[in-house]
C-alpha positions in Angstrom: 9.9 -19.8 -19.7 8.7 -18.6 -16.3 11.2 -15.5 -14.5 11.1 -18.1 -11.6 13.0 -20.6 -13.5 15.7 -18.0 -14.9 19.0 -18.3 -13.0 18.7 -13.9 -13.3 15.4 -14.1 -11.4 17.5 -15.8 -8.0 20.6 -14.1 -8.6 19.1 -10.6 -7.9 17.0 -12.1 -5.7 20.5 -12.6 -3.6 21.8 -9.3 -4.5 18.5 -7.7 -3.1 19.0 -9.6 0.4 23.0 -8.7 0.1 21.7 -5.1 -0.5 19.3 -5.3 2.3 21.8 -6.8 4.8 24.1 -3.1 4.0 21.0 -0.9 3.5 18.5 -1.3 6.1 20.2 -3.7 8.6 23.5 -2.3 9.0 22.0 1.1 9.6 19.2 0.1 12.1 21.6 -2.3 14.1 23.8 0.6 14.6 21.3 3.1 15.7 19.6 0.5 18.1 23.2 -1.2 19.4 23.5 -0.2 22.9 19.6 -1.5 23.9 21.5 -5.1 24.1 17.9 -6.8 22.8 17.6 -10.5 22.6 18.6 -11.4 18.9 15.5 -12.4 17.1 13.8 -8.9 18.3 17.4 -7.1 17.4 17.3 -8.7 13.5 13.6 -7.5 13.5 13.7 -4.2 14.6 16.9 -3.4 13.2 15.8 -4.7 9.5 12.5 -2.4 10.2 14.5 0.6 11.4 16.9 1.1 8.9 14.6 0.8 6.3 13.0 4.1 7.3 16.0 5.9 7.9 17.1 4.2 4.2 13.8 6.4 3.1 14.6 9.5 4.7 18.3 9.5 3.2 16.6 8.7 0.0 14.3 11.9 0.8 17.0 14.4 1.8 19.7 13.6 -0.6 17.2 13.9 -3.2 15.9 16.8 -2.0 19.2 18.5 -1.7 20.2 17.2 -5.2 23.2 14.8 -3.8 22.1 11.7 -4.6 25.7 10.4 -4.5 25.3 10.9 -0.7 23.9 7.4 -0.6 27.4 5.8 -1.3 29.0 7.9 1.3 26.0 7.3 3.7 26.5 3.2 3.1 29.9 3.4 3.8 29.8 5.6 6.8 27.5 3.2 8.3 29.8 0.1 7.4 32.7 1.2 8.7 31.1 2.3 11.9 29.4 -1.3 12.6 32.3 -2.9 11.6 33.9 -0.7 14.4 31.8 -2.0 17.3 30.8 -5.4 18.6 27.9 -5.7 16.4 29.0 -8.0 14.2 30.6 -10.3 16.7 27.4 -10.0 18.7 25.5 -11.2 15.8 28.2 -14.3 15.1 28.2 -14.8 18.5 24.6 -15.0 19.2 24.2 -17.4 15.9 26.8 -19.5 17.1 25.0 -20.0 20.3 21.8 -21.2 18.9 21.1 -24.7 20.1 18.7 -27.3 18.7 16.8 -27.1 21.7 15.8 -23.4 21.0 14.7 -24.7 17.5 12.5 -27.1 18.7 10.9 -24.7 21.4 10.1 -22.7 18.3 6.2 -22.1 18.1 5.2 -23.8 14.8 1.6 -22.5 15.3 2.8 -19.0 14.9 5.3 -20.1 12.1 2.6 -21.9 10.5 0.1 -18.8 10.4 3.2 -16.5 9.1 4.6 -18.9 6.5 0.6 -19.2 5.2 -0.1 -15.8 5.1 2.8 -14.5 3.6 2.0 -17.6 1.0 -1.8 -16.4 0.5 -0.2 -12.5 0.2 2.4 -14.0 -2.4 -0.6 -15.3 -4.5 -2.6 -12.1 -4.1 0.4 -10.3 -6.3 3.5 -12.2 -6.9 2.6 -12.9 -10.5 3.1 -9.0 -12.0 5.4 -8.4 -14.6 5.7 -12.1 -15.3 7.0 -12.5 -19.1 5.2 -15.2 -21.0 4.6 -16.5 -24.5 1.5 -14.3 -25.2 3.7 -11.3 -23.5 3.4 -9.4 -20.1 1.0 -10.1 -17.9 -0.3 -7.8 -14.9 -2.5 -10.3 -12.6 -3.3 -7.8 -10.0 -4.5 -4.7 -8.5 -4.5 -2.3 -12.2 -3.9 0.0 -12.6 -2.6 0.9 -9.3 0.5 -1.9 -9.5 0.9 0.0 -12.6 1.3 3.3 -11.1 3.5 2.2 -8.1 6.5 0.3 -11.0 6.1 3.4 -13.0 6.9 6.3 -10.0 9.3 3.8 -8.5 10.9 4.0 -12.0 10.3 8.1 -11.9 12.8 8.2 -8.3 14.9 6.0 -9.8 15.7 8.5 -12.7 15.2 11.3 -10.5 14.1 13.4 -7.6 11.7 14.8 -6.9 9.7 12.6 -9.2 7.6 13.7 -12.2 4.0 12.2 -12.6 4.5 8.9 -15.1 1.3 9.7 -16.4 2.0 13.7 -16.9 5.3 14.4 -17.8 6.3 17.9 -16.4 4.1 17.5 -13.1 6.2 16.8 -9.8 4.0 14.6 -7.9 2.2 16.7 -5.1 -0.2 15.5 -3.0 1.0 11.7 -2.3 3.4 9.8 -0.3 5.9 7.8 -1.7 8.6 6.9 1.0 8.0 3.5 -0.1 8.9 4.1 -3.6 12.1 5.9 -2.2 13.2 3.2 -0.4 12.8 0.3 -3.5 14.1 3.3 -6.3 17.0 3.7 -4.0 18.2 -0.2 -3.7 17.4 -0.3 -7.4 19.5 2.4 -7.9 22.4 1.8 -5.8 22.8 -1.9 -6.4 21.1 -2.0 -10.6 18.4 -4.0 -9.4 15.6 -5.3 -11.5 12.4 -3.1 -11.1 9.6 -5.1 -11.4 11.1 -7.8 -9.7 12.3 -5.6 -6.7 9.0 -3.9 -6.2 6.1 -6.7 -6.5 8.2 -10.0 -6.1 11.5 -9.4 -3.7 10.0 -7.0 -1.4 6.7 -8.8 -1.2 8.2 -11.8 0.3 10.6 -9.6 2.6 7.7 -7.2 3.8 4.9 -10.0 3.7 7.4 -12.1 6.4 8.2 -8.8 9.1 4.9 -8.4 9.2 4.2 -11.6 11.1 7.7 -11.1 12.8 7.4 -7.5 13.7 4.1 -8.7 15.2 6.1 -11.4 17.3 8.5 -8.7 18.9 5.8 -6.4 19.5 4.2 -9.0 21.5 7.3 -9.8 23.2 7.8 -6.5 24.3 4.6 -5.7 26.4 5.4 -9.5 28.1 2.4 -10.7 27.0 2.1 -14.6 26.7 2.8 -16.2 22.8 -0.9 -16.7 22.7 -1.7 -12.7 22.1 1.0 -13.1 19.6 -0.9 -15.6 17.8 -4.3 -14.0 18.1 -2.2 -10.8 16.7 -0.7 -12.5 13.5 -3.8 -14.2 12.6 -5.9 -10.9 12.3 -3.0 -9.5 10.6 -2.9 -11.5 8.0 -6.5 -13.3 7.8 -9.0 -10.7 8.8 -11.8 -9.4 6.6 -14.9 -8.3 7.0 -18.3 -10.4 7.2 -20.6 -8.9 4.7 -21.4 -12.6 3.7 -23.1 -13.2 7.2 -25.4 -10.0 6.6 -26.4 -11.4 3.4 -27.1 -15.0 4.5 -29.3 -13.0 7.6 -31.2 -11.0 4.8 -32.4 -14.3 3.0 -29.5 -14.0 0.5 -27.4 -16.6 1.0 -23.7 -16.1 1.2 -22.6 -13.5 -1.5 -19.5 -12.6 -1.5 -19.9 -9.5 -4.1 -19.9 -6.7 -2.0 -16.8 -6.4 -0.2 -16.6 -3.0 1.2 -13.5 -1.9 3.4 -10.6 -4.4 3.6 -9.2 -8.0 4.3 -5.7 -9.1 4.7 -5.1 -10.3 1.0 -5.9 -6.8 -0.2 -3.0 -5.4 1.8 -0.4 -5.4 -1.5 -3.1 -3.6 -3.8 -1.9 -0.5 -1.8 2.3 -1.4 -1.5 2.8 1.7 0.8 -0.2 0.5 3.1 2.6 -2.6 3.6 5.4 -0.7 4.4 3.6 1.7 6.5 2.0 -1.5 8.8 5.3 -3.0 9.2 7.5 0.5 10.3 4.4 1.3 12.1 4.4 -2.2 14.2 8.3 -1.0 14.8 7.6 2.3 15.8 5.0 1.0 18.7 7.8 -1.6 19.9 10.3 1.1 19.6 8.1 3.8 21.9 7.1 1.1 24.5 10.6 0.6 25.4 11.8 4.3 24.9 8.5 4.9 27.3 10.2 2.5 30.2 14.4 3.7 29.8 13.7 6.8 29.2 16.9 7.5 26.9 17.0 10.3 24.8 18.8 8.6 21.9 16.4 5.8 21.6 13.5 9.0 21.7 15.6 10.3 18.5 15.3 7.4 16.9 11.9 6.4 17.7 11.4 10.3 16.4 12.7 9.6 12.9 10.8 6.0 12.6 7.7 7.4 14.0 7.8 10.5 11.4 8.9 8.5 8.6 5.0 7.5 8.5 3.7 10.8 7.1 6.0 9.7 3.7 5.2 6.2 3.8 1.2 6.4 4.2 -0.3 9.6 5.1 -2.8 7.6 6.8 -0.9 6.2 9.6 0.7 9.6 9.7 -2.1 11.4 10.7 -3.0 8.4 13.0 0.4 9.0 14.6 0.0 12.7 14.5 -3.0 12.3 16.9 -0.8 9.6 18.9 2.1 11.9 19.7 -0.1 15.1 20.6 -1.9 13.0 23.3 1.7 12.0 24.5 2.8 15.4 24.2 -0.2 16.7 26.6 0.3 13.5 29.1 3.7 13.7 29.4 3.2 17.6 29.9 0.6 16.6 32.6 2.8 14.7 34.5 5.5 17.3 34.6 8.0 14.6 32.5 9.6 17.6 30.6 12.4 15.1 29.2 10.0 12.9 27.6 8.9 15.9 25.1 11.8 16.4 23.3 11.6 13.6 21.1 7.8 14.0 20.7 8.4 17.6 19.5 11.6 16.3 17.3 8.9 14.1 16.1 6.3 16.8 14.8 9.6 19.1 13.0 10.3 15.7 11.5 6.8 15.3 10.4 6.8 18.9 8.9 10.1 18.3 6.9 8.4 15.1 5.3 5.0 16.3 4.6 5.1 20.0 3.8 7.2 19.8 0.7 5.1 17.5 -0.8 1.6 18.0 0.4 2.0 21.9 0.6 -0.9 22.3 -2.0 -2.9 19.4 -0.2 -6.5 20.0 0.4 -8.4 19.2 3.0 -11.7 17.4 4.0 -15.3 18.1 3.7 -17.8 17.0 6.5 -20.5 14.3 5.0 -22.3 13.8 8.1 -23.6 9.9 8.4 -23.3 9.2 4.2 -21.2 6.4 4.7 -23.1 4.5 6.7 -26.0 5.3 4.3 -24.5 4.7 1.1 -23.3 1.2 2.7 -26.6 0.1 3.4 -28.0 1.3 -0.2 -25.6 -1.5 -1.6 -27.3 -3.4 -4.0 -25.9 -6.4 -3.3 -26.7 -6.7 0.6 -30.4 -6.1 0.2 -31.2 -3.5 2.4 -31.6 -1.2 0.3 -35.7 -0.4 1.5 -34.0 0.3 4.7 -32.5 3.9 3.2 -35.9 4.3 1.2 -37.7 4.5 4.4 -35.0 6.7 6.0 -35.4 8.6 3.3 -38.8 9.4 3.6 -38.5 10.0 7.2 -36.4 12.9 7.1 -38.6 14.2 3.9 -41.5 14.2 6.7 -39.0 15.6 9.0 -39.5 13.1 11.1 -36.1 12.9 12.9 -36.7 10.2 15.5 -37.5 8.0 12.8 -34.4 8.9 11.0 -32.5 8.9 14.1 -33.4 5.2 14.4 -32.5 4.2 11.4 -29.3 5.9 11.5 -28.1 3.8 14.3 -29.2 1.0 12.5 -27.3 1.8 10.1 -24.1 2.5 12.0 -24.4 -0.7 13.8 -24.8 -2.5 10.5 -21.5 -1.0 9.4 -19.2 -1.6 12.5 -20.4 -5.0 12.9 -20.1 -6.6 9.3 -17.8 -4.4 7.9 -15.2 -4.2 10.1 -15.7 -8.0 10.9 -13.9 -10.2 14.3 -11.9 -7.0 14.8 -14.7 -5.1 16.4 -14.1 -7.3 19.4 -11.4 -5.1 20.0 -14.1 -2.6 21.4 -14.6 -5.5 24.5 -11.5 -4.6 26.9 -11.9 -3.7 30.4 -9.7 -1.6 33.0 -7.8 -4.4 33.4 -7.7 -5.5 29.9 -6.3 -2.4 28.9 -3.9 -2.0 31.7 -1.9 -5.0 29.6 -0.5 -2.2 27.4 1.5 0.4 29.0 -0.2 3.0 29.5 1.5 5.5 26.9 0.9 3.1 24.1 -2.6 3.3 24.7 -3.1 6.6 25.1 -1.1 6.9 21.6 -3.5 4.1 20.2 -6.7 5.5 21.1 -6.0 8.8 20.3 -5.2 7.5 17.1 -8.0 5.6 16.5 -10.7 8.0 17.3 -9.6 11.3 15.4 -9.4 8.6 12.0 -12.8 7.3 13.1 -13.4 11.1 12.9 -11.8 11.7 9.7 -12.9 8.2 7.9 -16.8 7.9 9.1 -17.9 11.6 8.5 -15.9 13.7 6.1 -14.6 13.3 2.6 -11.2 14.3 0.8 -11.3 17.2 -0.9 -8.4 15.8 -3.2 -9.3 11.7 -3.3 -12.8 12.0 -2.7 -14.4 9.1 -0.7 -10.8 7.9 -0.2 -11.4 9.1 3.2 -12.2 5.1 3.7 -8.5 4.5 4.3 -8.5 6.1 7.8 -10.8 3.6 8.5 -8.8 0.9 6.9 -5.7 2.3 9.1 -8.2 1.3 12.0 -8.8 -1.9 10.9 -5.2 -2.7 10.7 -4.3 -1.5 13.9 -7.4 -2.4 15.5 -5.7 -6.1 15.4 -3.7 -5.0 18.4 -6.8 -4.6 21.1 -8.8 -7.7 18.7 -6.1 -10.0 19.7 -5.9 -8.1 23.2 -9.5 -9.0 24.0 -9.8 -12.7 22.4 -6.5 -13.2 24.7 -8.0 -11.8 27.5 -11.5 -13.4 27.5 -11.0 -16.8 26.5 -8.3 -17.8 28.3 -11.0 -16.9 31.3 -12.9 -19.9 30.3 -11.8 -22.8 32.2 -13.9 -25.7 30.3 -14.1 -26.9 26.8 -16.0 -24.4 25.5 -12.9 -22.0 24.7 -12.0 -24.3 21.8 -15.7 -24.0 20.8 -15.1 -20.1 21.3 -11.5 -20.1 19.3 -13.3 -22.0 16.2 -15.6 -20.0 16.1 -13.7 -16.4 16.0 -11.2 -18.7 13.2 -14.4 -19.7 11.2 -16.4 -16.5 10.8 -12.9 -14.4 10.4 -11.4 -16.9 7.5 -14.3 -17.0 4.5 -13.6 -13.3 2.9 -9.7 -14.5 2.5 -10.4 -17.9 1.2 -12.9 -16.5 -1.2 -10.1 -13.9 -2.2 -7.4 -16.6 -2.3 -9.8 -18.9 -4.2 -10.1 -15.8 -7.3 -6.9 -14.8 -7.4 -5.1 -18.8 -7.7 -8.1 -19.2 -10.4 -6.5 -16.2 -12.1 -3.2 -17.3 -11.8 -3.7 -20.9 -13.6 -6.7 -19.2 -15.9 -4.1 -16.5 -17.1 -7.3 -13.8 -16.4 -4.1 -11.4 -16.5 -4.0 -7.9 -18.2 -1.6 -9.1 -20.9 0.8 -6.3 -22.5 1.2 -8.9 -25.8 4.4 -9.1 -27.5 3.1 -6.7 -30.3 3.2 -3.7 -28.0 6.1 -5.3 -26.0 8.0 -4.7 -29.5 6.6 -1.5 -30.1 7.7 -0.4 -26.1 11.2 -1.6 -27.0 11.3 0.7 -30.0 10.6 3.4 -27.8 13.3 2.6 -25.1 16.2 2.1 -27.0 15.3 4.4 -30.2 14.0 7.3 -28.4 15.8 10.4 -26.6 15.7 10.1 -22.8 13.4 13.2 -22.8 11.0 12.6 -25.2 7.4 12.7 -24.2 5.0 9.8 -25.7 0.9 10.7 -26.2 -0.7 7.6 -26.3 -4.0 6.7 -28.1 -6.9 4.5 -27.6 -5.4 1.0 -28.4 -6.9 -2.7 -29.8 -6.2 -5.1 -27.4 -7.3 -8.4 -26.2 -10.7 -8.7 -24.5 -10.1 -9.0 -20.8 -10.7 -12.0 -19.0 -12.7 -11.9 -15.7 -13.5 -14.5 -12.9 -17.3 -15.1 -12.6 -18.3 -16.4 -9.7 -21.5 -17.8 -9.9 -20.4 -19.7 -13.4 -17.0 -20.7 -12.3 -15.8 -19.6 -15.4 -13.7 -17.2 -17.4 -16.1 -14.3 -18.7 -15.0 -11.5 -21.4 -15.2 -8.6 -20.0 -15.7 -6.0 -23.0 -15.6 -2.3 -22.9 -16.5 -0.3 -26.0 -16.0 -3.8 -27.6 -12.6 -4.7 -28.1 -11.5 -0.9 -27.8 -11.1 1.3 -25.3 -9.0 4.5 -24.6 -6.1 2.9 -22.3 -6.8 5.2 -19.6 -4.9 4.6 -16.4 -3.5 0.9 -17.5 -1.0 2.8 -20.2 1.5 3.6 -17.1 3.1 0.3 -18.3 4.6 2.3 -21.3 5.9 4.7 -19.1 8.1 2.2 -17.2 8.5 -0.9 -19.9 9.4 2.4 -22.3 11.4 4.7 -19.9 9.6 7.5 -21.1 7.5 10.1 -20.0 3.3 10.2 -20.8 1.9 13.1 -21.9 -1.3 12.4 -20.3 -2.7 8.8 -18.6 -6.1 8.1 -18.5 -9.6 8.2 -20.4 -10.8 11.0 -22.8 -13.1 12.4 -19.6 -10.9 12.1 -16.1 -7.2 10.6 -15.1 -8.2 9.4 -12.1 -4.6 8.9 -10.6 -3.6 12.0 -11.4 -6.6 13.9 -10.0 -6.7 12.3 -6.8 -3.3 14.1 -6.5 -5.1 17.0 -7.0 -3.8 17.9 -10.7 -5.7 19.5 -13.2 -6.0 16.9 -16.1 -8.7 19.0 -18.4 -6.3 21.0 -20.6 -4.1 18.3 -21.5 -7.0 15.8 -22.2 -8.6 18.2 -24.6 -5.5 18.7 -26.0 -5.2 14.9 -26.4 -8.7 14.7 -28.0 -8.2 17.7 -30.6 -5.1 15.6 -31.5 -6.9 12.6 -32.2 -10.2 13.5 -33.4 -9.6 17.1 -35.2 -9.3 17.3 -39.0 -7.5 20.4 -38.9 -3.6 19.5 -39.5 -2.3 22.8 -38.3 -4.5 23.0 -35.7 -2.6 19.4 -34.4 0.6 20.6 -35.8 0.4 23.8 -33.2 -0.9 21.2 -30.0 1.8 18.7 -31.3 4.7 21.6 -30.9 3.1 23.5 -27.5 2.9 20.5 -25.5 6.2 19.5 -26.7 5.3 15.7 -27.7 7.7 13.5 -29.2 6.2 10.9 -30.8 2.5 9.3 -30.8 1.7 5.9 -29.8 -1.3 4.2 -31.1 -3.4 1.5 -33.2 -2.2 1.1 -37.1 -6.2 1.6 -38.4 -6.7 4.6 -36.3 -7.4 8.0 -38.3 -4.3 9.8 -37.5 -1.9 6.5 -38.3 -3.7 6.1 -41.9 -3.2 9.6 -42.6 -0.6 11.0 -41.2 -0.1 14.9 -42.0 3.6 15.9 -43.2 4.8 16.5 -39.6 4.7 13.2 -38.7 6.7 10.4 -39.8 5.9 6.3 -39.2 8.5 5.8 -37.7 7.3 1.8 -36.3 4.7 -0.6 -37.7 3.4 -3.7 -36.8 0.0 -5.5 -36.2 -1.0 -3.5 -32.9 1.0 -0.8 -32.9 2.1 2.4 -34.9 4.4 5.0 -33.8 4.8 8.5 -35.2 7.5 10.6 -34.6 7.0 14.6 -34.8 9.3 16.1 -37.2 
């Protein structure tokens, strides 16, 4: 039977909008209750708010080690609202709804939200779905993986260990966004799959569109900027397919290479970061014309709250509030830097006790402009040949030339209809208060910086999601200038203009859309079977709470894989049937409620890496283990790395001939389990 159809499934899917209603609304309609804000934009922002201060309790109760904080915290805020005239403000403003404001509703925009949050749904709404065959994980592995499994990690305890390393505290990596689902799942015994990639999915895919609506709203521009704004939000992607079609190629839609709207839930924190960020910008506009010093506060802990929940749009606001800092300075406002300077201590508080070990970036000059065009897929890849073989002839016009070439290749197709946001004029510009640009563009050009010409030290080409951070918030001045332009043509020929900026923007998320609803009906899943579903429930309710699994190479099902240019299911086979689970085993860690020894393949742990940990010892150790003949030699690695029990295939070396010091503990088809005496 499908979770949708289980009464369970919509039961907590109830309790997680009761929980929301005390966590996150409660809280943000208290801190925003004397702005007096129509209701709609009060709901909005007040939902968006109080789910970043629900994050920061979750951060500094952990941190402190008085996690039962959150009950007090809950109640505090309860009994205050139920103090004031929120509540009958709210019933009030319900009662007053009439059917004539329904009607007035704008179904355009209501259509574009409803069908984006439906195409986002599709993109991800089908993980952790429990079928005949077993488990299946349709999207974005092993990351998905990763996110259930540290969400799992806060729930259990804080600061949170690495799933995939037990021992390590994660460094190097935000995860406000994994507070703020462990905590509801925590408070209220949510379900955690459900809660993470189904509940808040349809909760965050929705204030997306909606906190795009009361952004609009705010600056007073007309509902048609709004609707430019939410369909960029949630239908952009880049045009690669037009570059190919120019080169002779016809449209390919293989070589994706920065970012489209359906890809937004791959990344969860990139979801919660977009939406608080969209608050945060509505929440400075109006702090920006009243002037209040409350309101600066707590624009100052919504604003901060970004460094936790993507570093990304944390440096991007770092940049934003220096610039404010130095206008502000400028213009001799001396009360207006306050909260900007409350903002950076917040900042500080959230990033340094995580990212203290952080490292830094590494200046690549134009190689990613260069390695774009060297894609095999778009053709061009004579283009860096030549380049090439200019600059070994030091011929540095020549390479000049092709180098902006290149870069105009890149911006144009990559980046897609959102580079129109580079067409504004003086007075296009003077639309937006003049603070919130100065926060935007200073935003946007030190992540150009960061994303076009250096590399992480720790993550590596990663680097690319500054740039994705632009093309999310580059939908504020895309919409700006398609508002702004067309509605200057008087004749026909807007329409003709409007289809066309709908018709180039739309093909990368149909195609997307088209692959992942043919992997939903094809079941081209990863598929946990019910063999190692058996073997996982062995380990959660026969195991001690501390033990530590090492998991081995495992036989599994070939995996199933969308091709294209057949429109059909190919097998996808690596090492044959066998290969080490690498970074996909994280679903033991959750499904089990145990800790990993090590996640990931016998040569590099990719997750755990990028945070900048040092996998090397323990995967030697791991391969010794598995592949040595020496039984005391395994004994001595078995009892330093203090390991519990071993997880692996029945025909496997080890699980034929087990040495003394390990006992079968679990048997079946897949699956054996050894415990170490």
């Amino acid at each position: 039977m499908s979770i949708f159809l289980l009464p369970s499934f919509w039961f907590f899917a109830l309790l997680f909008l009761f929980a929301s209603f005390f966590s996150f609304y409660i809280p943000g309609c208290f801190s925003l209750k004397k702005l007096h804000l129509p209701l709609f934009t009060h709901v909005v922002l007040s939902l968006i708010v109080g789910m970043a201060l629900w994050g920061w309790q979750g951060f500094i109760f952990g941190f402190l080690h008085v996690r039962w904080m959150t009950y007090i915290y809950l109640l505090t805020f309860l009994i205050l609202w139920l103090r004031t005239n929120d509540k009958n403000h709210l019933l009030d403003s319900l009662k007053k709804i009439k059917f004539k404001k329904i009607a007035s509703v704008d179904f355009i925009l209501l259509f574009l939200i409803i069908l984006g949050t439906l195409l986002q749904l599709i993109s991800i709404f089908a993980i952790g779905i429990l079928g005949k065959t077993g488990m299946s994980f349709c999207c974005a592995v092993p990351d998905s993986l990763y996110h259930i499994a540290l969400t799992n990690q806060l729930v259990k305890q804080f600061p949170p260990t690495e799933p995939g390393m037990a021992g390590v505290t994660v460094h190097n990596y935000h995860y406000m966004s994994n507070i703020v689902a462990a905590e509801l799942i925590r408070i209220f015994h949510l379900p955690l799959i459900a809660t993470v990639y189904q509940y808040f999915v349809v909760l965050l895919s929705l204030l997306l569109g909606l906190s795009a609506i009361v952004f609009g709203q705010t600056v007073g521009l007309k509902k048609a900027y709004t609707r430019w704004l939410v369909f960029f939000l949630y239908f952009s992607g880049d045009i690669t397919f037009l570059l190919t079609f120019l080169n002779g190629k016809g449209f390919n839609f293989d070589t994706p290479v920065l970012e489209n709207a359906l890809w937004l839930w791959i990344s969860p924190p990139r979801v919660f970061a977009a939406v608080i960020f969209l608050s945060a910008i509505t929440l400075l506009i109006i702090w920006t014309k009243q002037k209040k010093a409350w309101l600066g506060i707590v624009t100052a802990f919504v604003l901060s709250s970004l460094v936790s929940f993507k570093i990304y749009e944390g440096v991007f606001m770092a940049a934003g509030v220096s610039a404010l800092f130095i206008y502000f300075l400028v213009k001799k406002q001396f009360r207006m830097l306050l909260p900007l300077f409350l903002t950076g201590i917040l900042s500080l508080i959230l990033y340094l006790p995580v990212n203290s070990q952080s490292g830094g970036v590494v200046f690549t000059g134009l190689w990613r402009f260069n390695d774009f065009v060297a894609q095999p897929g778009l053709g061009l890849v004579h283009f860096e040949m030549a380049r090439e073989i200019y600059a070994a002839h030091h011929n540095w016009l020549g390479v000049a030339r092709f180098e902006l070439f290149f870069i105009f290749l890149y911006l144009i197709f990559v980046f897609g209809t959102i580079i129109l946001g580079l067409f504004q004029t003086k007075k296009s510009l003077s639309l937006f208060p003049t603070e919130l640009n100065i926060f935007l563009l200073s935003g946007i050009s030190v992540c150009a910086i960061l994303g076009f010409f250096f590399i992480q030290t720790s993550g590596g080409a990663n680097s690319v999601q500054f740039l994705i951070t632009i093309d999310i918030i580059g939908s504020l001045y895309a919409a700006l200038a398609c508002y702004y332009w067309i509605i200057k043509i008087k004749s026909k020929i807007k329409y003709f203009v409007i289809c066309l900026i709908v018709l180039v923007t739309i093909p990368r998320v149909i195609d997307i859309a088209h692959m992942n609803i043919a992997k939903f009906f094809n079941n081209s899943s990863f598929i946990v079977d019910n063999n190692q579903l058996q073997a996982i429930t062995y380990i959660k309710t026969n195991t001690p709470s501390n033990a530590v699994i090492l998991v081995d190479n495992l036989e599994r099902k070939p995996v199933f894989l969308w091709n294209k240019k057949t429109n059909k299911l190919a097998i996808l086979r690596i090492q044959d049937t066998r290969t080490w689970i690498g970074n996909l085993s994280y679903y033991i860690s959750f499904l089990g409620d145990r800790s990993l020894f090590i996640d990931g393949d016998m040569t590099t742990n990719s997750i755990v890496q990028s945070h900048g940990v040092n996998t090397d010892e323990r995967v030697n150790d791991a391969k010794k283990i598995f592949l040595d003949a020496n039984p005391s030699l395994v004994k001595n690695l078995l009892q330093e790395d203090s390991i519990s029990y071993i997880y692996l295939p029945p025909d496997t070396k080890l699980a034929k001939n087990s040495p003394a010091f390990l006992k079968t503990v679990f048997k079946n088809k897949e699956v054996s389990i050894l415990k170490v005496l």
